[in-house]
C-alpha positions in Angstrom: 10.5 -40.2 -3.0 12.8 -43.4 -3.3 16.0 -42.8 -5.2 15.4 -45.9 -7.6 19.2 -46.6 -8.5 19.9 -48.3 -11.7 22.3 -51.1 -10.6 23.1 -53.7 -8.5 26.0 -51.8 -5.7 27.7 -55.0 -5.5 27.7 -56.6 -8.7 26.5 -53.5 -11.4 23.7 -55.8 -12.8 21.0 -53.0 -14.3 18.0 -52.6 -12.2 15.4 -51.8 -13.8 12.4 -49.4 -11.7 10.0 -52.2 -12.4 11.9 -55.2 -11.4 10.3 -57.3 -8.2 13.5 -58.8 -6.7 15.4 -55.8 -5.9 16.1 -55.3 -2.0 17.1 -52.0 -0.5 18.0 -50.9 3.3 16.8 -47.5 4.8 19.8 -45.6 3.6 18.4 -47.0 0.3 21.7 -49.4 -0.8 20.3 -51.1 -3.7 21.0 -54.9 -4.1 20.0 -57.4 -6.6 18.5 -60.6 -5.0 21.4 -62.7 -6.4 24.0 -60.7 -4.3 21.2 -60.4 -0.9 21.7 -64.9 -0.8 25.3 -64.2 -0.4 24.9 -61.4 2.2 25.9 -63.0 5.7 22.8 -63.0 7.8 21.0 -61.2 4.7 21.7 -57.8 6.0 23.2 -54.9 4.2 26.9 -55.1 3.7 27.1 -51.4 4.0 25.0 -49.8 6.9 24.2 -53.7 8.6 20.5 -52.8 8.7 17.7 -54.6 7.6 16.9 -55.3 3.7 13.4 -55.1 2.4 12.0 -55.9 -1.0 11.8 -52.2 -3.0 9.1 -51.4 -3.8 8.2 -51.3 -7.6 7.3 -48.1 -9.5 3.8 -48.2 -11.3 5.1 -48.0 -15.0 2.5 -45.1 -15.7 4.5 -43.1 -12.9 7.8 -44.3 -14.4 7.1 -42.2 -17.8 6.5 -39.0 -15.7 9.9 -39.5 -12.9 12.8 -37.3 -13.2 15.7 -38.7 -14.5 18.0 -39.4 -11.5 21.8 -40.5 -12.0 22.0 -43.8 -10.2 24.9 -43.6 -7.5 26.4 -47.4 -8.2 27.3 -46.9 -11.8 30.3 -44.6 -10.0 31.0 -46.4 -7.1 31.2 -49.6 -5.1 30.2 -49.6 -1.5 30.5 -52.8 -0.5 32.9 -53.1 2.5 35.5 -55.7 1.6 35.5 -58.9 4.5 
C-alpha cells in the first residue's frame, strides 16, 4: 500500500489523500505540483528518478486507512543545489 504522506517534502503544503496534483517517485518522495515546475528536468530532487501523478485514494477507502504519520512534517529531504 502507498504511504500517502501528508505534505509537500519541499515546501510542507498539506496534501490531502484525495488531491489530483500530487506527484511522487518510486521511493514514494511526495511533491506538490507547484514545487515539481521548479524541479530541473522535473525529476525528483532526492532519488533523481522519475515523478508520476499519485494516485488518489477512493474517499470510501480513506475512512477505513490506518492512520500513518507522514515523514515530511519531521523532515526536509530536498538536497540543497
Amino acid at each position: 500500500m502507498l504511504d500517502y504522506r501528508r505534505s509537500c517534502e519541499c515546501c510542507g503544503r498539506e496534501l490531502a489523500a484525495g488531491d489530483h496534483r500530487v506527484y511522487i517517485c518510486s521511493f514514494e518522495c511526495t511533491w506538490c505540483a507547484s514545487c515539481v515546475a521548479t524541479f530541473p528536468g522535473g525529476g525528483c530532487p532526492n532519488c533523481g528518478g522519475s515523478l508520476q501523478l499519485r494516485p488518489a485514494r477512493a474517499f470510501s477507502r480513506r475512512m477505513h486507512a490506518p492512520t500513518v504519520q507522514p515523514h515530511s512534517d519531521t523532515r526536509r529531504l530536498v538536497r540543497s543545489a
